[in-house]
Each structure stands twice: as structure tokens, then as C-alpha cells.
N, C-alpha and C positions, 0 to 999 in steps of 0.2 A: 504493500500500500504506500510507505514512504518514496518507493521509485517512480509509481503512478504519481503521485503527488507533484515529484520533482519535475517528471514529464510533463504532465498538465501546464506546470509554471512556466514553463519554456516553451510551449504555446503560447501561453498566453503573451509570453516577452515576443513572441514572435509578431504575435497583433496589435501588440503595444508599438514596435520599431515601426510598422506601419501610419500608427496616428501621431506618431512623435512628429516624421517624415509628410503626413499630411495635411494634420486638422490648421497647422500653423499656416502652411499654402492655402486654405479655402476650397480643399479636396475632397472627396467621400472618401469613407474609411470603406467603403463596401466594392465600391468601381471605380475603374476598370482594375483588371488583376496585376498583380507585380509585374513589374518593369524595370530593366536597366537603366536608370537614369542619361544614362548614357548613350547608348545605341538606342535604348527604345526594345530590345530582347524581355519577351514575353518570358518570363521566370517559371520553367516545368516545377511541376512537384516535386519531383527529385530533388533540386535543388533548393527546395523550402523547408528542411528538415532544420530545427533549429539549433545550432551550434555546429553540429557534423557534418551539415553541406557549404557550412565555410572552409572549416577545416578541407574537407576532402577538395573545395576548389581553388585553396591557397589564398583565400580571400580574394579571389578575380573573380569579374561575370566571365560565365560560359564561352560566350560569342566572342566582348570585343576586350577581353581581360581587362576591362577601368576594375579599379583598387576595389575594394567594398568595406567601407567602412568599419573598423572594432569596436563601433558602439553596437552593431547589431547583435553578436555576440554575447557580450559584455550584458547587455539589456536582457537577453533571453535567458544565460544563467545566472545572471543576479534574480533576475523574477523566479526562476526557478527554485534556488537556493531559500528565497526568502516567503513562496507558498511551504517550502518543506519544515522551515524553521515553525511557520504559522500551526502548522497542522500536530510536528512535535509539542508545542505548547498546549494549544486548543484542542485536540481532535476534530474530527469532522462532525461541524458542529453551527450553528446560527453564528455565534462569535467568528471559527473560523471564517465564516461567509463575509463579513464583516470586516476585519484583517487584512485579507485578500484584497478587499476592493480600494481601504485605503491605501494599500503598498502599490496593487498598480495604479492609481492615481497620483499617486507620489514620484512613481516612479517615470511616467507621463510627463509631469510636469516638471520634475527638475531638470531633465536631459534637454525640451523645450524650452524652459529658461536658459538653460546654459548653451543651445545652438542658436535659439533667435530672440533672446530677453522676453519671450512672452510667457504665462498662462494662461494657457487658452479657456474661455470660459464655460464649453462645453464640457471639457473633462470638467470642471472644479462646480458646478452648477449640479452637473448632473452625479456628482460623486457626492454631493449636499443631500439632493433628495433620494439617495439609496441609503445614506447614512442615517437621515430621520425615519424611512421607514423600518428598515432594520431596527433601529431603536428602540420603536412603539412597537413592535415583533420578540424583543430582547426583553427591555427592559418595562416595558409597560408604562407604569405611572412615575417611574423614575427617569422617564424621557426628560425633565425639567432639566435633572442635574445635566444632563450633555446639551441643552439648548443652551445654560448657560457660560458652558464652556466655549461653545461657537461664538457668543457674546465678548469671552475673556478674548478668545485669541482671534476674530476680525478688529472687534473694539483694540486692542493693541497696538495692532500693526495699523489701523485705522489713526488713533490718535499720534502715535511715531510720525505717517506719512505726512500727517497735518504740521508738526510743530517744526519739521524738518524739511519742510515744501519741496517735497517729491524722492526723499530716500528711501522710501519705500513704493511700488506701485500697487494699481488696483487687483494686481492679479496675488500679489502677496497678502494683502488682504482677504480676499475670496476665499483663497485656499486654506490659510491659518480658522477664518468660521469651519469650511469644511470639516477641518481636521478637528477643529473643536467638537463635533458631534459626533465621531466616533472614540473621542476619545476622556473627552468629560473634564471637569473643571480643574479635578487635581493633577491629573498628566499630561492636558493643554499648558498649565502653567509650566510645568517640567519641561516640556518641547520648545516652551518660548524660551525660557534659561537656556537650553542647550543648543537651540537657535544659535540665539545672540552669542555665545561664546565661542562658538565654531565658527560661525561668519567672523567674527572679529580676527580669531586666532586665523584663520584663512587669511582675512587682508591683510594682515601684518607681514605674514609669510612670504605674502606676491610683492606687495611695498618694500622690503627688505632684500627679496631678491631682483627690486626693481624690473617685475613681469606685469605691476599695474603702479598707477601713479595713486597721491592722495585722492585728486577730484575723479577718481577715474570708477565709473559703475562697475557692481560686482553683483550679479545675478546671486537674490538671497533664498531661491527657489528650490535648490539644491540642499541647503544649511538646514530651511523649516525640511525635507523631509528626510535627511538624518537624523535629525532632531527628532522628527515626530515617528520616525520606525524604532528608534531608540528607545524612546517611552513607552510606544507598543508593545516591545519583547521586555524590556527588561524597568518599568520606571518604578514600578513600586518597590524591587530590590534596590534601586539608585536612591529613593526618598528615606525607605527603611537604613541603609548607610549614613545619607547622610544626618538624622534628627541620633541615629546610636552615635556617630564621630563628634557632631559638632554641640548635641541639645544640651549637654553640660557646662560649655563655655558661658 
């Protein structure tokens, strides 16, 4: 079951590198079938196998060898990896169902932030209303507490973007609510901490190894879903740490 799992995620990474590659263009996810970007080579089955059909094509298309990118890859078994981590924790389960959909939205939109500074707002919209209904499916009458979390972490990233006239965008926004409703008020708060310190610890690193300048934008799309897969697997170990290390100070 854990290999099915694995496989499944790697599908799915595979339909993901699709709407990363499209939704940003103003493309259907559904039509027309893969394509070389390049040549314009209709992509057979064969070669849509995900991770093993790069490998076995040396990362070239078929026809006119153009390069093929290592985020496709990368995309397929990290989703992979990260359905199988879900289902170790949850079992197959509502939660798991739940998990899953924030991860590949996550993972959606950081890679789209980081190729064309957008999130786009059909993932992060439509990854809202699967996350409230899931909720009232899950949690019932405790759906409150996760609308208030999507309150913590838009309202957040909302007030930053305000006081800061444009360090943040709407799409960071959008997505931190999102996330707030699958993940509820005390581990929204944890993902915005681990946000903020990752993105910071990031730009310091690139400003130091001068790869970005002070004024220079740094896609914070990626940071919220570290941050917020973070919290997902592991935040209540991180909180239970830190209140035993520091609550006696």
C-alpha cells in the first residue's frame, strides 16, 4: 500500500508539472495533450511515466532532444514522497484526503511563484473551498476554529502587505487564508513563524552571496509552503519542544 501510495503521488506530481506549466499561461489543464515545447512532439504514453521516462530519455524530448526540465522530476517525486509521508502519519483517511490536497497546492504554487512570481488564483480559491468543505466533513462544529485560522494567516500577510506597500502580494495572501483552513489557528500561527524565518534566513543567504540585491523581490510562495508542510507533519512536536525548552525562562 505504501508503494501505491508513492505511485499515486507521482501522478499526481505529474498533473501538477502540467498546471504549474499552464494555468500561469491562461491554458486548460485538460487540452490539448502534452507537447514539446519545442518542436511541438505530441508526448506518447511511454514517455509520461513519471520520473522513469526522464531518466530513461536523458532528460531530452524524443524527436528534437530540447533539454527537459528537472523540475518535472523533482515535482513528481517530491509529491510522491510527500503523499507517502501523509498516509505514514494519517492512514487513508478524510485527514489524509485533506493533507494531500494542501501539499499539492503548495506545491503548485511555490514552483509558480518561483518561475513567474504569480499564484495563480484558481489553485488557491479552489484549494479554499475543498479545504472548508473537508472541514465541515472532518471537523463539524469545530469548523470555527480553522475559519479562524484562515482569518490569522490572510489577515497577516494582508496587514504586512499594507504597512509595507507591496512586500507582500495578493497571491500570498490568498494562499496563507487557504492554508489557514486546513490547518487551524495554532499551526497557521507556526507556519507564519516558520514563514518569516526561512524567507528571511533565504534572503540573507542570496544578499551575502550577492545572487539578489536589498531592493531586489524574492518570491515568498515557496517559504509559506515549507513553512506550512512543516507544520502539517510535524508542528505540534515543534510547539510541544518549544513551550518544554523555553516555558521556564
Amino acid at each position: 500500500m505504501n508503494l501505491f501510495i508513492f505511485i499515486l503521488g507521482t501522478v499526481i506530481g505529474s498533473f501538477i508539472n502540467v498546471c504549474i506549466y499552464r494555468i500561469p499561461r491562461g491554458e486548460s489543464i485538460a487540452y490539448p495533450y502534452s507537447r514539446c515545447p519545442q518542436c511541438g512532439y505530441k508526448i506518447a504514453a511511454r514517455d509520461l511515466i513519471p520520473i522513469l521516462s526522464f531518466l530513461y530519455l536523458r532528460g531530452k524530448c524524443r524527436r528534437c532532444n530540447a533539454k527537459i526540465s528537472m523540475r518535472y522530476p523533482l515535482v513528481e517525486f517530491l509529491t510522491g514522497a510527500m503523499f507517502f509521508l501523509a498516509f505514514i502519519k494519517l492512514g487513508f483517511s478524510l485527514d489524509f484526503l485533506s493533507a494531500v490536497t494542501l501539499i499539492s497546492s503548495l506545491i503548485v504554487s511555490a514552483f509558480t511563484d518561483l518561475e513567474y512570481q504569480i499564484i495563480p488564483d484558481k489553485v488557491v480559491l479552489t484549494t479554499a473551498v475543498i479545504g472548508l468543505l473537508l472541514n465541515i466533513l472532518i471537523h463539524g462544529k469545530d469548523v470555527l476554529y480553522y475559519l479562524m485560522g484562515s482569518v490569522l494567516g490572510g489577515g497577516t500577510i494582508f496587514l504586512i502587505a499594507a504597512f509595507s506597500q507591496g512586500g507582500m502580494g495578493g497571491g500570498d495572501i490568498k494562499l496563507f487564508a487557504a492554508v489557514g483552513l486546513f490547518l487551524g489557528m495554532r499551526l497557521t500561527l507556526l507556519s507564519l513563524l516558520l514563514s518569516f524565518i526561512l524567507g528571511a534566513t533565504a534572503g540573507i543567504i542570496l544578499i551575502v552571496l550577492k545572487l539578489k540585491g536589498i531592493k531586489d523581490a524574492i518570491p515568498f510562495g515557496p517559504f509559506i509552503a515549507l513553512g506550512s508542510i512543516a507544520s502539517l507533519f510535524a508542528g505540534d512536536k515543534i510547539i510541544s519542544w518549544y513551550f518544554l525548552k523555553y516555558a521556564h525562562i
